[in-house]
C-alpha positions in Angstrom: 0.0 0.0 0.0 1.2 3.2 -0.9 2.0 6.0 1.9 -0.2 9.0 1.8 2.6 10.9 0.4 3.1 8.8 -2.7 -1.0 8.9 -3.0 -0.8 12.4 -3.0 2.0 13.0 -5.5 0.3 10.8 -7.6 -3.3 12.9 -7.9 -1.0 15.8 -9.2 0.2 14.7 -12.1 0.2 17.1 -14.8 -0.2 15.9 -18.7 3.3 16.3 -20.4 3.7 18.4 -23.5 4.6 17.2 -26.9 8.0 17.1 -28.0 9.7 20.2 -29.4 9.5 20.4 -32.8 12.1 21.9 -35.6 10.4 25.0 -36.5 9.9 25.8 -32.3 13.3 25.0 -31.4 14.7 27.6 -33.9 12.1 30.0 -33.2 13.1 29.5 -29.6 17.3 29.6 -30.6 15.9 33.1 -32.3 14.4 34.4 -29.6 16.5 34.0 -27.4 19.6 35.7 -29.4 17.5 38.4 -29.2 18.1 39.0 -25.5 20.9 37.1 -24.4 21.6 38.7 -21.6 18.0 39.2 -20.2 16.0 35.8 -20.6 19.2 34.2 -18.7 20.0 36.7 -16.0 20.5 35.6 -12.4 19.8 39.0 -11.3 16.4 39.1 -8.7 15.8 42.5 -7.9 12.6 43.1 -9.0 13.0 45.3 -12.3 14.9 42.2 -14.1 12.5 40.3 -13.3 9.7 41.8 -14.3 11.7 42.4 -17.6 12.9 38.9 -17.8 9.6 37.4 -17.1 7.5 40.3 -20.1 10.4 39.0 -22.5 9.7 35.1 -21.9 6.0 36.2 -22.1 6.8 37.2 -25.5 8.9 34.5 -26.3 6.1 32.0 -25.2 3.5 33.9 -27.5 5.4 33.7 -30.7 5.9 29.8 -30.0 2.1 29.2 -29.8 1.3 31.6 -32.7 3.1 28.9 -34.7 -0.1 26.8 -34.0 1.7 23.3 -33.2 1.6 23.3 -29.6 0.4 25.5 -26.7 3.4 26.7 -24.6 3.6 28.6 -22.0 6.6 30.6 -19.5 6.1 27.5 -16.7 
């Protein structure tokens, strides 16, 4: 019998997403050249990541107006 933890862990299982495909990863690879040095700063204060977070927003949007599959910043 499984512990209540295990039970637990097991209820929250969230559907995985499709594979990557071509077109998205380059889209993505684009993207991201974009703004090097913003989608992968380790800086926290809050401005950065507000910026960070609005640029990955963006980056997410363009993925998912390609139509294959939804993606999103999580």
């Amino acid at each position: 019998m499984d512990s209540p933890q295990i039970l637990k862990r097991k209820k929250l299982k969230v559907p995985r997403s499709g594979n990557w495909t071509v077109e998205e990863i380059n889209l993505l690879i684009e993207e991201a050249e974009q703004y090097k040095d913003i989608p992968r700063s380790k800086l926290t204060n809050s401005l950065h990541l507000i910026e960070k977070n609005e640029k990955w927003l963006g980056i997410a949007e363009k993925l998912n107006a390609l139509g294959i599959q939804k993606r999103n910043v999580d």
